[in-house]
C-alpha positions as CSV (number, residue, x, y, z in Angstrom):
1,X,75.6,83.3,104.8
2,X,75.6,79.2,104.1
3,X,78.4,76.9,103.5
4,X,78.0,77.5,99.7
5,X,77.7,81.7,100.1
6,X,81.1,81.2,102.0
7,X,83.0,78.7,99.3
8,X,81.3,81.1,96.6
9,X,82.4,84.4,98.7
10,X,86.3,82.3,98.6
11,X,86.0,81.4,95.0
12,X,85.3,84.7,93.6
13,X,88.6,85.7,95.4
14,X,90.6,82.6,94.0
15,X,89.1,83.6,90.7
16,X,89.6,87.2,90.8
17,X,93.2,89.4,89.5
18,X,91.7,92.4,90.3
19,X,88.9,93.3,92.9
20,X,88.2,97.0,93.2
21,X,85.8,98.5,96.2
22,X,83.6,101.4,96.0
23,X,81.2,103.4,97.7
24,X,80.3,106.5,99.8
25,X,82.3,107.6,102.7
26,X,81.9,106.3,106.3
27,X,80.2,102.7,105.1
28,X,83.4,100.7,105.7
29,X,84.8,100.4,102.3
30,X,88.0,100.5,103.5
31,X,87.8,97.9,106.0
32,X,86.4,95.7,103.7
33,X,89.1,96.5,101.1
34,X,91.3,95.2,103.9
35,X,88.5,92.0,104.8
36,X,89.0,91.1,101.3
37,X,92.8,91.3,101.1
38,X,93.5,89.2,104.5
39,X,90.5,86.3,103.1
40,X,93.0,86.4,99.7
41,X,96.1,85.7,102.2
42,X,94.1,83.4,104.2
43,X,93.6,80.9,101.1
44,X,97.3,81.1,100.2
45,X,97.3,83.9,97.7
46,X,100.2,87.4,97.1
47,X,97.8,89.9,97.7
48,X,98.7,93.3,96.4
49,X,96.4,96.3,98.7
50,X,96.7,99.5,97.2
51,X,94.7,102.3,98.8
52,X,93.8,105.9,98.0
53,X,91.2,106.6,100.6
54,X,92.1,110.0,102.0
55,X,90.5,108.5,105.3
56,X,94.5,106.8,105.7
57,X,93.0,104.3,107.7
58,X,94.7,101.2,106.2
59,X,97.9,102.8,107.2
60,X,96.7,103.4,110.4
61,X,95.2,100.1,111.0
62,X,98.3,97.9,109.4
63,X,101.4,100.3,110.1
64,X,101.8,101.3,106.4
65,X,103.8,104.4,105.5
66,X,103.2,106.7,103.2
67,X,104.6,106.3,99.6
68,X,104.7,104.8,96.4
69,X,106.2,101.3,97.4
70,X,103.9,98.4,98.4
71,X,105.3,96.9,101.9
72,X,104.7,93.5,103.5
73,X,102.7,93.7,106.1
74,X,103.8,91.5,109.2
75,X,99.9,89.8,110.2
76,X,100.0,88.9,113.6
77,X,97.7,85.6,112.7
78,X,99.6,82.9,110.8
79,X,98.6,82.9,107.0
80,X,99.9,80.7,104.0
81,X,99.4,83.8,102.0
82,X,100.6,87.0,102.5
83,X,99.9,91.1,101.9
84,X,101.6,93.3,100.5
85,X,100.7,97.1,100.8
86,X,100.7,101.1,99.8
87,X,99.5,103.8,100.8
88,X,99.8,105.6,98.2
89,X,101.5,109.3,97.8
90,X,101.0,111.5,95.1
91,X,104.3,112.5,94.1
92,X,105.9,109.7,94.9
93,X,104.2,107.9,92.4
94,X,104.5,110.7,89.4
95,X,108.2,110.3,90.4
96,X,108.3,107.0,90.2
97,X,106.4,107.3,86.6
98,X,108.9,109.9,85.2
99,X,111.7,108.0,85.5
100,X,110.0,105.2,84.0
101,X,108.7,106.7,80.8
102,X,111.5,109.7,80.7
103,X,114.0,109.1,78.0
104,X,116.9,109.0,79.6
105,X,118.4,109.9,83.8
106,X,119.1,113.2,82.6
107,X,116.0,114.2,81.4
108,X,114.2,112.8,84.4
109,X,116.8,114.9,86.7
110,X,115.4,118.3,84.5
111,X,112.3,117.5,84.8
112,X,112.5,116.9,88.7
113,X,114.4,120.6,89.2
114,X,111.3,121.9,86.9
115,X,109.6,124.4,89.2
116,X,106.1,123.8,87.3
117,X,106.4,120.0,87.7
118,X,107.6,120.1,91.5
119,X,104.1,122.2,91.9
120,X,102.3,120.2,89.4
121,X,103.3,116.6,91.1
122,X,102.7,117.5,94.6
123,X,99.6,120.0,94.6
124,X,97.6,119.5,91.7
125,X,94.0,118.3,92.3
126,X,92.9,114.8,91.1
127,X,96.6,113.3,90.1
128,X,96.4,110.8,93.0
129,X,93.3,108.6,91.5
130,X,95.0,108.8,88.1
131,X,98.8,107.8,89.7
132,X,96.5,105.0,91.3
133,X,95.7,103.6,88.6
134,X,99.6,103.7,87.2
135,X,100.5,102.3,90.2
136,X,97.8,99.0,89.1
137,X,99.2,98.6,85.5
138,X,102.8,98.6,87.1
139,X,101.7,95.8,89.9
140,X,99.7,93.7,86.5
141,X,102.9,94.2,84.6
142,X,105.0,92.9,87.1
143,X,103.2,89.8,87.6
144,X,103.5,89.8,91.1
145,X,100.3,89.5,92.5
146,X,97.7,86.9,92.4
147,X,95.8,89.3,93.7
148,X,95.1,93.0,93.7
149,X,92.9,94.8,95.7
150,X,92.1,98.3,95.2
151,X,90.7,100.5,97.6
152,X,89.0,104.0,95.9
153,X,88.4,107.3,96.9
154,X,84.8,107.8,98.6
155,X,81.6,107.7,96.3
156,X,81.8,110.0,92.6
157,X,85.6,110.8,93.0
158,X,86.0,106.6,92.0
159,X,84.0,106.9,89.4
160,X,85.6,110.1,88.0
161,X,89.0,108.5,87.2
162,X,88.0,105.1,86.6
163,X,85.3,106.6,83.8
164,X,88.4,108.1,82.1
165,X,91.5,106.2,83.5
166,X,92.7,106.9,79.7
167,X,91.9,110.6,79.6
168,X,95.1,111.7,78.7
169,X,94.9,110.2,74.9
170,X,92.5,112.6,73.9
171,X,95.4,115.2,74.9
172,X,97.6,113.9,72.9
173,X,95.1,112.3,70.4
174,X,93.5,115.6,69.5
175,X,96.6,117.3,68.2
176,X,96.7,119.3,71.8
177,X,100.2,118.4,72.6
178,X,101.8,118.7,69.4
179,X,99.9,122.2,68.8
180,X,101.7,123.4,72.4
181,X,104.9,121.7,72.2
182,X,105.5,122.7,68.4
183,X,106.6,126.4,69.2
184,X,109.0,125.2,71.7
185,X,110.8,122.6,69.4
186,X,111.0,125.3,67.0
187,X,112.5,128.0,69.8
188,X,115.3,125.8,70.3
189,X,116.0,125.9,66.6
190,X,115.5,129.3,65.9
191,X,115.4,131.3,68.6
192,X,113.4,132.9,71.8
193,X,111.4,134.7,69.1
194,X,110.3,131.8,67.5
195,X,107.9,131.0,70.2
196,X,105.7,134.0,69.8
197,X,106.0,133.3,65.9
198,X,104.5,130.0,66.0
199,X,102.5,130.0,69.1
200,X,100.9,133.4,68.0
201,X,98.2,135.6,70.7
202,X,98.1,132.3,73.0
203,X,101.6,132.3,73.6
204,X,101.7,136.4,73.9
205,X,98.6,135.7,76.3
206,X,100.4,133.3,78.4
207,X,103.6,135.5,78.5
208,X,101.5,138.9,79.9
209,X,100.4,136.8,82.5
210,X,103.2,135.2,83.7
211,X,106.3,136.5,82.6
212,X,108.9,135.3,80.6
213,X,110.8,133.6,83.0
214,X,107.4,131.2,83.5
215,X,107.0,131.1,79.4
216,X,110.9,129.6,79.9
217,X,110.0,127.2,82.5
218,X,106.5,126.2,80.9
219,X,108.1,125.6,77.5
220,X,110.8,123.4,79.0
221,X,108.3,120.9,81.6
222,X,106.5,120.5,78.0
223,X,109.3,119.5,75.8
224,X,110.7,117.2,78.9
225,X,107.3,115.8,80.1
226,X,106.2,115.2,75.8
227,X,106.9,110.8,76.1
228,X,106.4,111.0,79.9
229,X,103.1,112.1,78.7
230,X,102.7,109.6,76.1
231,X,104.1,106.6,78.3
232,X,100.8,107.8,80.7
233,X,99.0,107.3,77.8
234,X,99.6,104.1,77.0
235,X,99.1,103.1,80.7
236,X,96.1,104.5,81.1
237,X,94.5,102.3,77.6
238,X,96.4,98.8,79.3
239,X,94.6,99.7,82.6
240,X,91.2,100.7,81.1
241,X,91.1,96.9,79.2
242,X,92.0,95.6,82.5
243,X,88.8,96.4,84.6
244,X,86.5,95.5,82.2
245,X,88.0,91.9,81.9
246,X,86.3,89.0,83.7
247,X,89.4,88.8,86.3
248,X,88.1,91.9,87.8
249,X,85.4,92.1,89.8
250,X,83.7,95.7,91.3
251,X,82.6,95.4,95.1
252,X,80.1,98.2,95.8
253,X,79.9,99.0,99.7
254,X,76.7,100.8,101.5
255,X,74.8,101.4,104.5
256,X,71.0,100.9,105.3
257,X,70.8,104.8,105.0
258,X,69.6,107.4,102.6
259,X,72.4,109.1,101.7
260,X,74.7,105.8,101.2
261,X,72.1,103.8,99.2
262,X,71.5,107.3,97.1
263,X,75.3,107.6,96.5
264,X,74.8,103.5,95.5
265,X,72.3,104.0,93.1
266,X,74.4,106.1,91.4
267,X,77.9,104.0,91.2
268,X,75.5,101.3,90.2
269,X,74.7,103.1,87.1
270,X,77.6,104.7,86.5
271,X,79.5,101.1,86.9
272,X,77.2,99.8,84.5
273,X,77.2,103.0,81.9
274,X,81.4,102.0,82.2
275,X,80.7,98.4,81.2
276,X,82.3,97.1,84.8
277,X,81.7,94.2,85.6
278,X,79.9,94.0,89.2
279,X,80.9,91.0,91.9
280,X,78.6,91.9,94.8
281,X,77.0,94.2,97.1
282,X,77.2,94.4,100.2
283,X,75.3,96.2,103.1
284,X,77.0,96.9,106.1
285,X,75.7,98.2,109.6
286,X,72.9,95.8,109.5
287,X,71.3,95.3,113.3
288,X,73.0,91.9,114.3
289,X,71.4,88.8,112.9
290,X,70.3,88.0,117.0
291,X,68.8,91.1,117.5
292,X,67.0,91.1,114.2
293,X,65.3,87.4,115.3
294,X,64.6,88.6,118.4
295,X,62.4,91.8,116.8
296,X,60.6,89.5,114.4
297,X,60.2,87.0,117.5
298,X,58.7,90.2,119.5
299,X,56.2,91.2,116.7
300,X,54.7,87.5,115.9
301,X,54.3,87.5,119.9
302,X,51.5,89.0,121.5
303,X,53.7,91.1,122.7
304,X,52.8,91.2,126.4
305,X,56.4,92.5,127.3
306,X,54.8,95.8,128.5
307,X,58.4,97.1,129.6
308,X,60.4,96.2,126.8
309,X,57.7,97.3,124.1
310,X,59.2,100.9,123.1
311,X,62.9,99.2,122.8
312,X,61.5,96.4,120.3
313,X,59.4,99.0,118.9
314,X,62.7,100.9,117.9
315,X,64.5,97.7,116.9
316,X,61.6,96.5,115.1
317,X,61.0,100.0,112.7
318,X,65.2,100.2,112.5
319,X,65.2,96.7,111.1
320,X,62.1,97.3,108.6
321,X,63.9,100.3,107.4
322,X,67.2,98.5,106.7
323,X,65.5,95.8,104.8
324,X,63.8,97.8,103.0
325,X,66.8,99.8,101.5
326,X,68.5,97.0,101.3
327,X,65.3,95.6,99.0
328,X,65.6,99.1,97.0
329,X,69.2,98.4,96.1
330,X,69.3,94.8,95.4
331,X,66.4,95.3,92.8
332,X,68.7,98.3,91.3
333,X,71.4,95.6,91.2
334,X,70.0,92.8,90.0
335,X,68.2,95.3,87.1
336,X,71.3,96.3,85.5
337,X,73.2,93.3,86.3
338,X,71.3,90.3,86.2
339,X,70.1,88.1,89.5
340,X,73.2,86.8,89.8
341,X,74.7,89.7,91.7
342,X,74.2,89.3,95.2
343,X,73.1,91.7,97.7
344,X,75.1,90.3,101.2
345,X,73.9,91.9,104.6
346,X,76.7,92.6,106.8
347,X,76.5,92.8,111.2
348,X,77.4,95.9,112.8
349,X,80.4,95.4,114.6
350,X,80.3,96.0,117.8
351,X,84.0,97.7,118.5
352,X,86.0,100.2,116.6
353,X,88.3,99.0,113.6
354,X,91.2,99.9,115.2
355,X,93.5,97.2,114.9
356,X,94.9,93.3,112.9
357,X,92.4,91.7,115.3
358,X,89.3,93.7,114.7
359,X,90.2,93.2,111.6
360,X,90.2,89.7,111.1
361,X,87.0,89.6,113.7
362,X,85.0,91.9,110.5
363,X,86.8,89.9,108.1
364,X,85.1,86.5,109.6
365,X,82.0,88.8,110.2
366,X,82.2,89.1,106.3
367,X,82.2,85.8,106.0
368,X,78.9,85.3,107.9
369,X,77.4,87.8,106.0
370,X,73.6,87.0,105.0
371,X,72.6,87.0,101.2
372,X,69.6,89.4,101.0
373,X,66.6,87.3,100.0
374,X,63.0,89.6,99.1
């Protein structure tokens, strides 16, 4: 990368409120979730990192526990900015959302004893993406931040939440939660039997399958949950015109592979279906830059190195292999998104991300990251 890819790489951050990664599993889109917060703290900004990357490895790598509250994290390296950062947990963060949109302390206190929410808010599939992006509007809200970074789950799970990250309107939108609710606002006027009344087979349906007692307890975490429902509502429209604004920017992360730059090609689309607005790419676990020199050096040579031949030979077909995936997904890029979306090649590193300084080492490895050029 040049003096003017680097100040371009630092201005996007400077000019960024919101800078979201995706990609497949296993190409380091956590790690450069993380590269991306520390360069934010390293040119004086608040970064707030919130991750939901089952993979845990920012709270391995930075000593983050588990919860709903973002934490400072104490960098070893003297910065004029600073991170803050969550890892997040599921119910932690419904909790944290019920007492915010309940009515009243009460209410929230019945709705927490609720047996159908304590299973609902700890084991139900998906809510974790969707209290992500609650967690986000409450960190815009706050004003905190000059930065947030938001690290997603691997490859379509990002795009399945951030496609609908309003997706409960329609529940409520549709008529869905008055029709169900309805009966049980009238039961507490007129009676048990009322339920059956107004709710009709569905309600009989429900009640031969589970019982009266879980008709009770269904009919209740309805009525409770009806504005905690409607505050989600609300938070998921406020977040949905939030990543489309020209603050945030999408960072897609691949691999020289087959399978990553497949899973790529398809965020690339579906980013661009979703009207997202697109930053970069970049392609990591790129031979290094010396090794790369050396191969092209090797085949422009008469190559005369009898004993080395089958070693450059490998080098040399690894390297024309990367490049050309990496040509396949800049030209998807720059398709749907103009030729002002760059494609940045990104070293292997040569160690394990394990720890703050092989951190900052693939954060300055970032910044030396080579825009792809046909």
């Amino acid at each position: 990368m040049t003096r003017d890819d680097q100040a371009g790489l630092e201005a996007w951050i400077k000019s960024s409120r919101i800078l979201v990664t995706v990609g497949s599993g296993g190409v380091g889109k956590t790690t450069s979730s993380i590269a991306l917060a520390l360069l934010g703290a390293r040119l004086g900004l608040r970064v707030g990192l919130l991750s939901i990357d089952p993979a845990k490895r920012l709270a391995d790598a930075l000593g983050i526990p588990l919860g709903s509250e973002l934490s400072r994290v104490r960098l070893q390296r003297q910065v004029p900015g600073e991170v803050e950062a969550a890892m997040l947990d599921q119910k932690a963060v419904f909790d944290d959302m019920v007492r915010r949109f309940a009515p009243n302390t009460k209410t929230a206190s019945r709705i927490f004893e609720n047996s159908i929410y304590k299973e609902v808010s700890s084991n139900l599939g998906g809510p974790l993406e969707y209290m992500a992006l609650a967690k986000l509007e409450t960190m815009l809200s706050q004003g905190r931040y000059d930065l947030i970074v938001l690290d997603t789950p691997p490859d379509t799970h990002a795009l399945d939440f951030l496609a609908r990250p309003n997706i409960l309107s329609g529940f409520i939108e549709h008529g869905v939660m008055s029709w169900m609710i309805k009966p049980f606002h009238l039961a507490q006027k007129l009676g048990a039997g009322a339920i059956f009344k107004a709710g009709g087979k569905v309600m009989h349906g429900i009640s031969s399958i589970t019982g009266i007692k879980m008709l009770k307890l269904l009919a209740e975490f309805l009525v409770l949950m009806e504005e905690v429902i409607i505050g989600f509502n609300r938070v998921g429209r406020e977040v949905s015109v939030a990543l489309k604004q020209n603050s945030t920017g999408f960072v897609l992360v691949s691999a020289p592979t087959d399978n990553a730059v497949r899973s790529a090609s398809y965020l690339l689309q579906e980013l661009k279906n979703n009207q997202y607005p697109l930053l970069t790419v970049i392609m990591n676990r790129n031979l290094p830059f010396a090794l790369q020199e050396a191969a092209k050096a090797w085949e422009q040579s008469d190559r005369h190195w009898t004993e080395l031949r089958p070693g450059f030979a490998v080098i040399s077909r690894r390297h024309h292999y990367a490049a050309s995936q990496a040509g396949k997904l800049a030209a998807e890029a720059q398709q749907l998104f103009g030729k002002s979306v760059p494609l940045l090649l990104l070293e292997e590193q040569r160690q394990m991300i394990h720890s703050e300084e092989s951190l900052w080492q693939f954060t300055d490895a970032l910044l030396e990251a080579r825009a792809y050029q046909a």
